[in-house]
PLY file of the C-alpha trace (Angstrom):
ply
format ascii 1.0
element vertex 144
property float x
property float y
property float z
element edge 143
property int vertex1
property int vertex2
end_header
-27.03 13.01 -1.04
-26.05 11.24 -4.19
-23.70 9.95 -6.28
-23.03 13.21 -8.25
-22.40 14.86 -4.98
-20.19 12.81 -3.70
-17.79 12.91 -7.11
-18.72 16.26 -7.86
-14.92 17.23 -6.82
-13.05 14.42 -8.03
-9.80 15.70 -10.47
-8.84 11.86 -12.19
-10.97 9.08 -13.15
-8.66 5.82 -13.00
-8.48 4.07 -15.61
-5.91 1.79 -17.80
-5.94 0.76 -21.20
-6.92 -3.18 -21.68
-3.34 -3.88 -23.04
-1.55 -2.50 -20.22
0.54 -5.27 -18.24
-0.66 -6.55 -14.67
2.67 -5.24 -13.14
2.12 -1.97 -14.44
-0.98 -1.99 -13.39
-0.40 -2.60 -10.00
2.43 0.03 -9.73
-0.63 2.23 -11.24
-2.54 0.96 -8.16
-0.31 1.71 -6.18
1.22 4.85 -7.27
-2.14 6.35 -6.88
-2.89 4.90 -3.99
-6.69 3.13 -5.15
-7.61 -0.21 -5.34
-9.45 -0.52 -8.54
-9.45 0.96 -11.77
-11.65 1.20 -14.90
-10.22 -0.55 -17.92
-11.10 1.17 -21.47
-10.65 -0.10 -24.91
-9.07 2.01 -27.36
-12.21 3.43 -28.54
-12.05 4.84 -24.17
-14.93 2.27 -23.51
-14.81 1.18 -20.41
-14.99 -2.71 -20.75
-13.64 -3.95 -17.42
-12.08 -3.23 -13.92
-9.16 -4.27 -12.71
-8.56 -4.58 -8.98
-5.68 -5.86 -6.17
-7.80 -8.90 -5.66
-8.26 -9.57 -9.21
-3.81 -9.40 -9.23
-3.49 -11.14 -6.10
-6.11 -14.24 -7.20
-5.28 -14.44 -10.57
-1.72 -13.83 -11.15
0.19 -13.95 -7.87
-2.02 -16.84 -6.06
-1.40 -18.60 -9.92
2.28 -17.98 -9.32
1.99 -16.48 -13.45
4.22 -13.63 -14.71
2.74 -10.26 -14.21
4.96 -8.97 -16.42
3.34 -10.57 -19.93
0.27 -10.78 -18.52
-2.41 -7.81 -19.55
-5.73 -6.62 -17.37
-7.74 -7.46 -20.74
-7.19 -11.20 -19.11
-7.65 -10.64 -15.65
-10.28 -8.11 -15.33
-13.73 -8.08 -14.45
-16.30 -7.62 -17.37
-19.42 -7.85 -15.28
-19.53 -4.77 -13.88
-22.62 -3.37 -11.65
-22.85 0.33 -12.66
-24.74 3.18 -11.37
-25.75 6.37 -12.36
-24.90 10.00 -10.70
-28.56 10.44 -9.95
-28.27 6.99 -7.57
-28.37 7.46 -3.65
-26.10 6.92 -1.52
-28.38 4.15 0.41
-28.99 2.58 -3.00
-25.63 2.66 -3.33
-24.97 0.26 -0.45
-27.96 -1.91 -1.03
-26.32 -2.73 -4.51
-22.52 -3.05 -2.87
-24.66 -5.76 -0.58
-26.72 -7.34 -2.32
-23.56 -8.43 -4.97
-20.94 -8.36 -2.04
-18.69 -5.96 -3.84
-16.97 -2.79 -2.90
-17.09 -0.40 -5.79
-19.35 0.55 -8.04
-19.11 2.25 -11.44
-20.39 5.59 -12.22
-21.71 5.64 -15.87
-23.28 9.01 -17.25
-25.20 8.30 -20.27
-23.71 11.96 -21.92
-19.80 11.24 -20.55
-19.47 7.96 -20.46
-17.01 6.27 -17.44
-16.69 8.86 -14.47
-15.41 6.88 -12.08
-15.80 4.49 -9.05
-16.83 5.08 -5.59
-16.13 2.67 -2.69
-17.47 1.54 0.39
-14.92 3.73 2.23
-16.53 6.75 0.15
-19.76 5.98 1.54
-18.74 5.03 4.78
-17.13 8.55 4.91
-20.05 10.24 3.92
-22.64 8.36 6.33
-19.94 9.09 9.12
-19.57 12.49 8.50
-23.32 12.59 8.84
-23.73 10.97 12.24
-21.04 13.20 13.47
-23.15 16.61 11.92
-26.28 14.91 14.05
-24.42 14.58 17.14
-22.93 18.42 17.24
-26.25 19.50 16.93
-27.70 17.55 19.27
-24.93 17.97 21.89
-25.54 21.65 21.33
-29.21 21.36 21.78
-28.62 19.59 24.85
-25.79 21.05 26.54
-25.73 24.38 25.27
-22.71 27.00 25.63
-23.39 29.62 27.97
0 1
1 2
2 3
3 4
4 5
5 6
6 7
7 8
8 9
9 10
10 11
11 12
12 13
13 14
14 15
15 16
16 17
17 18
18 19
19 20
20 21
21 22
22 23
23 24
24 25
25 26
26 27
27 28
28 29
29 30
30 31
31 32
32 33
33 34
34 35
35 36
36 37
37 38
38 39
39 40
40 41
41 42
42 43
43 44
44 45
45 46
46 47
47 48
48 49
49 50
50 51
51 52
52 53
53 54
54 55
55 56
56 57
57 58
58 59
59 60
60 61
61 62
62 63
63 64
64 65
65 66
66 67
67 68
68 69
69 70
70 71
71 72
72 73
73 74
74 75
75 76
76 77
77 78
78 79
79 80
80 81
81 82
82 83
83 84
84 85
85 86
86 87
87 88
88 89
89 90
90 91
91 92
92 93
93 94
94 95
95 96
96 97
97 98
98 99
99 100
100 101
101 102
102 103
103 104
104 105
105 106
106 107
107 108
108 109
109 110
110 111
111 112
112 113
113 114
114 115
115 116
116 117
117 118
118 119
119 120
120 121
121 122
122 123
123 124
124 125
125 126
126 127
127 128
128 129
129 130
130 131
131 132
132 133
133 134
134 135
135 136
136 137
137 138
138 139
139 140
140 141
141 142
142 143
């Protein structure tokens, strides 16, 4: 399985624009229920991601006013990015090797198509063990 499988079905790609505030970014977090999103300039380059962490560490743990305050100055600009094409075990070798927890899908024809997570992945592999089992158990102990 890869990356293009595993966003294949995937209706929104979050994303902000750089001048949007941190507080309405993080109702936009929120709202939606994700952790991260991809911040574009307003050419719709993606340029940065802004996460809870980056709020929490650098405006709330700063005590600074969310309010007047936009991602553009917050957000992460080195950004590990992977392809569709990418496994999903290359996907957590990368996610390990720079102790993150998303990484960005870049198509070289669309552009920005997303993030997946570590809970993504974690879904998939456990999905997988739980296929392997069924079978087995049926192999096993079959139904008479």
């Amino acid at each position: 399985m890869n990356v293009a499988d595993l966003i294949r079905n995937r209706n929104e790609v979050f994303s902000l624009a750089e001048d949007t505030t941190v507080h309405d970014a993080a109702r936009y977090l929120r709202d939606r229920k994700v952790r991260s999103a991809g911040v574009l300039d307003p050419k719709g380059k993606l340029v940065g991601v802004v996460s809870q962490s980056d709020i929490s560490d650098r405006v709330a743990a700063e005590n600074k006013c969310p309010a007047w305050m936009r991602v553009s100055e917050i957000m992460t600009r080195n950004l590990v990015t992977i392809s569709p094409e990418v496994s999903i075990e290359d996907c957590l070798v990368l996610m390990e090797k720079n102790s993150i927890y998303h990484l960005i899908v870049v198509d070289s024809a669309k552009g920005f198509r997303g993030m997946i997570s570590v809970r993504d992945l974690l879904q998939v592999i456990a999905s997988d063990h739980k296929g392997r089992a069924d079978l087995l158990e049926s192999l096993v102990f079959p139904q008479r």
